[in-house]
C-alpha positions in Angstrom: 0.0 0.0 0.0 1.3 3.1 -1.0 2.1 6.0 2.1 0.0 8.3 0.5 -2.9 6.1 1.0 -2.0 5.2 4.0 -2.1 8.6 5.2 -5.3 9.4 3.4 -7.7 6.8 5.1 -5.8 7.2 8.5 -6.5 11.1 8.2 -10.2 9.4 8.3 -9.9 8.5 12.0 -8.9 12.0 13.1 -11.6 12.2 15.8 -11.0 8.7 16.9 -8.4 7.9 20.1 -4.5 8.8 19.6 -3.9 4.7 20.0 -6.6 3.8 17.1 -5.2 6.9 14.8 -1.8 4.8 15.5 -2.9 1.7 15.0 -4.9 2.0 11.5 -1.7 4.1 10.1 0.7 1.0 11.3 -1.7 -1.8 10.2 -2.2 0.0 7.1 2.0 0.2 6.6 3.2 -2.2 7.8 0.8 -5.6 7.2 1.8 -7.8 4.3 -2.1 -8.8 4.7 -2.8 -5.3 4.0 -0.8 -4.7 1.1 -1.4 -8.5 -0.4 -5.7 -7.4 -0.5 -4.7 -3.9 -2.3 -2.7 -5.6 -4.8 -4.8 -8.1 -5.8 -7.8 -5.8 -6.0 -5.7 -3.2 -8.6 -6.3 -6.1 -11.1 -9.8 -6.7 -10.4 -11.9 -4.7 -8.2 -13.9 -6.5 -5.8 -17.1 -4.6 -6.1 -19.5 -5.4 -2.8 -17.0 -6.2 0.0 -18.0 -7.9 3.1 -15.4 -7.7 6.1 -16.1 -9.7 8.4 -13.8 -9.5 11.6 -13.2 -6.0 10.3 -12.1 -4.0 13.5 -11.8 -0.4 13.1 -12.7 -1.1 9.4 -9.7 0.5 7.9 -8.9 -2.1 5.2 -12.9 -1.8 3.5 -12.2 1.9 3.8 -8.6 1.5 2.0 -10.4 -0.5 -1.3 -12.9 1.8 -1.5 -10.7 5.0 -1.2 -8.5 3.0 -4.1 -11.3 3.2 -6.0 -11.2 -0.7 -5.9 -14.7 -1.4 -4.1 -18.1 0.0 -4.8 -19.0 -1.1 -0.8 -18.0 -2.0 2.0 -20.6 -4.0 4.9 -18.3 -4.4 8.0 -18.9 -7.1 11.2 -16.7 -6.9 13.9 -18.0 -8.3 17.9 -15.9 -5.2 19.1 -18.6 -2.3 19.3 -15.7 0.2 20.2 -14.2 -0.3 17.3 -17.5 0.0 15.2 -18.1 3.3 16.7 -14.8 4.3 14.7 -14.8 2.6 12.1 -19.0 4.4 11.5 -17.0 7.5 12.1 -14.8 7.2 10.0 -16.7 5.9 7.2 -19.7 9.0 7.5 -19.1 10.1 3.8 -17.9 6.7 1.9 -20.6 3.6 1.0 -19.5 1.8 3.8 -21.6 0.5 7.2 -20.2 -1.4 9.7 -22.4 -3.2 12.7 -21.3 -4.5 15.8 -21.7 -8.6 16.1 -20.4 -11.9 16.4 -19.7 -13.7 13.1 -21.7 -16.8 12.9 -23.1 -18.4 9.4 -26.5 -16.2 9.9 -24.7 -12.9 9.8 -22.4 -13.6 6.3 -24.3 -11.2 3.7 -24.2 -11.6 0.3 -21.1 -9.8 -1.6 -18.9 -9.8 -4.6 -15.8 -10.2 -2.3 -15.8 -11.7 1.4 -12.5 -10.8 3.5 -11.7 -13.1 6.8 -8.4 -11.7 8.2 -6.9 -12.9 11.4 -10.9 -13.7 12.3 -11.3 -17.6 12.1 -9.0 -18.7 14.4 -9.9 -17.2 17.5 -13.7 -18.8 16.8 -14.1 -22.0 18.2 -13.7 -24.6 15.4 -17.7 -25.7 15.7 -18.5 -22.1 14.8 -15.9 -21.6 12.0 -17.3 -24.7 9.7 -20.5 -23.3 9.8 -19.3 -19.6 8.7 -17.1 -21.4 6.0 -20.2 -23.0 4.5 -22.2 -20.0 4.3 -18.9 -17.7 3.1 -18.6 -20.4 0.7 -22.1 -19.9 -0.7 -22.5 -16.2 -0.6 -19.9 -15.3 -1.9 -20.0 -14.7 -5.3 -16.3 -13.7 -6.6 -14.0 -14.4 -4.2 -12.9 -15.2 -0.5 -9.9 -13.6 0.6 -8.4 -15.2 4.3 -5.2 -14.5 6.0 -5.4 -17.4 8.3 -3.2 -19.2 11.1 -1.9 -22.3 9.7 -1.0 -25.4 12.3 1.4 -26.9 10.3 4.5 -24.4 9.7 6.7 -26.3 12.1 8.3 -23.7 14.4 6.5 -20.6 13.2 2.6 -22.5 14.3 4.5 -23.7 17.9 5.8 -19.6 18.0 2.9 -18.0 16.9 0.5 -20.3 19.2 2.8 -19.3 22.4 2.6 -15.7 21.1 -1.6 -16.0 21.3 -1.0 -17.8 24.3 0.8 -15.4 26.4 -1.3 -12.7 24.9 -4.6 -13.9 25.9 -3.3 -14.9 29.5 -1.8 -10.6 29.7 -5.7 -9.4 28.4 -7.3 -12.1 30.3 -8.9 -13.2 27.4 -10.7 -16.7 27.5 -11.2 -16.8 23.4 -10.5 -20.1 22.1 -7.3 -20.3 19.9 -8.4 -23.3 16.9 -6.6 -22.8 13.6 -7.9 -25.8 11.3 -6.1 -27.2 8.9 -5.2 -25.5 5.6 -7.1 -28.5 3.7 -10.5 -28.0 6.0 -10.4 -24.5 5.3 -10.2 -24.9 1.2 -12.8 -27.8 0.9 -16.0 -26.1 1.4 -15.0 -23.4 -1.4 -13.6 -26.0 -3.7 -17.0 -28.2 -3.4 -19.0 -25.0 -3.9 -16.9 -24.3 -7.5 -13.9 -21.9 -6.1 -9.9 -22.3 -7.6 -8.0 -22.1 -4.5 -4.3 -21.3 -3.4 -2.5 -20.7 -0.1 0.4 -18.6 -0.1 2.8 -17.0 2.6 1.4 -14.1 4.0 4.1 -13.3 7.3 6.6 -11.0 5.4 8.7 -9.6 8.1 7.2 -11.7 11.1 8.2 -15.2 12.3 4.4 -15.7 12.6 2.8 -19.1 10.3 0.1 -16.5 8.5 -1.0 -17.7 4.8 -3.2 -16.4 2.3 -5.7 -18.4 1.6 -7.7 -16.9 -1.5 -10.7 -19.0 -3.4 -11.9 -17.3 -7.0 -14.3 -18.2 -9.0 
């Protein structure tokens, strides 16, 4: 992602907290996940984007201040961050609502975008959404997942979420599925699929997983 636009949708959160102006301009930098979704979208825009784990919502608003979505529908269980990312969003065609992501609350879109979402739902609960992704989405599914079997980076990165949860006192369920039970539901429902490195810079076992039709 260029700095430009970096600093263009970060200058969007301007009457959110000094920590969340921080935080969209560093995600926005310095994520490979970030940069990954722009560059794929310069080729083909993704038209009706649903995020779903979006956060503060500044990736939707980064394609459609490209010029690379027409909307954005945002999900995120945080309700603090919704109230910044609805700020942020009050002149672009972008909504964002505050809720846990379960297979009722997948819309229909173009584009669906899962990143750093699945794995902290319990694995009952991510099949489910996977099935319904799988089925409303009608381009593409975009999802920078944790995968289990990276050798030292899964046993790192799972210490990492580990230690984390046990600082925040968060009881969240860690369950990254396997690589292969995240592709079959989109390769049954018609979807070309390919998982690629997506931890540039980190010693973390993120991938790409993206399904196109």
């Amino acid at each position: 992602m260029s700095a430009a636009l970096a600093r263009e949708v970060a200058g969007l959160y301007a009457g959110a907290s000094r920590f969340a102006r921080g935080y969209v301009s560093g995600k926005l930098r310095t994520d490979p996940a970030s940069r990954v979704v722009l560059e794929r979208a310069a080729g083909k825009p993704f038209g009706m984007v649903a995020d779903l784990g979006c956060g503060r919502g500044q990736l939707g608003l980064a394609l459609l201040m490209a010029g690379r979505a027409r909307e954005v529908v945002g999900l995120d269980r945080d309700a603090r961050k919704i109230v910044e990312a609805q700020a942020a969003a009050a002149r672009l065609p972008a909504r964002f609502t505050a809720g846990d992501l379960t297979a009722d609350s997948v819309p229909d879109c173009d584009t669906a975008l899962l990143i750093d979402v699945l794995y902290q739902l319990p694995a009952e609960v991510q099949r489910p959404v996977l099935a319904a992704v799988a089925a409303r989405a009608r381009r593409q599914v975009l999802i920078r997942a944790f995968d289990p079997a990276r050798g030292w980076r899964s046993a790192l990165g799972l210490a990492m979420e580990r230690a984390g949860r046990l600082i925040r006192g968060d009881s969240n369920a860690i369950a990254p599925l396997p690589m292969e039970e995240l592709a079959a539901p989109f390769r049954v429902a018609g979807f070309a699929v390919t998982v690629t490195p997506c931890w540039e810079g980190t010693p973390l076992p993120n991938v790409l997983l993206a399904a196109e039709r």
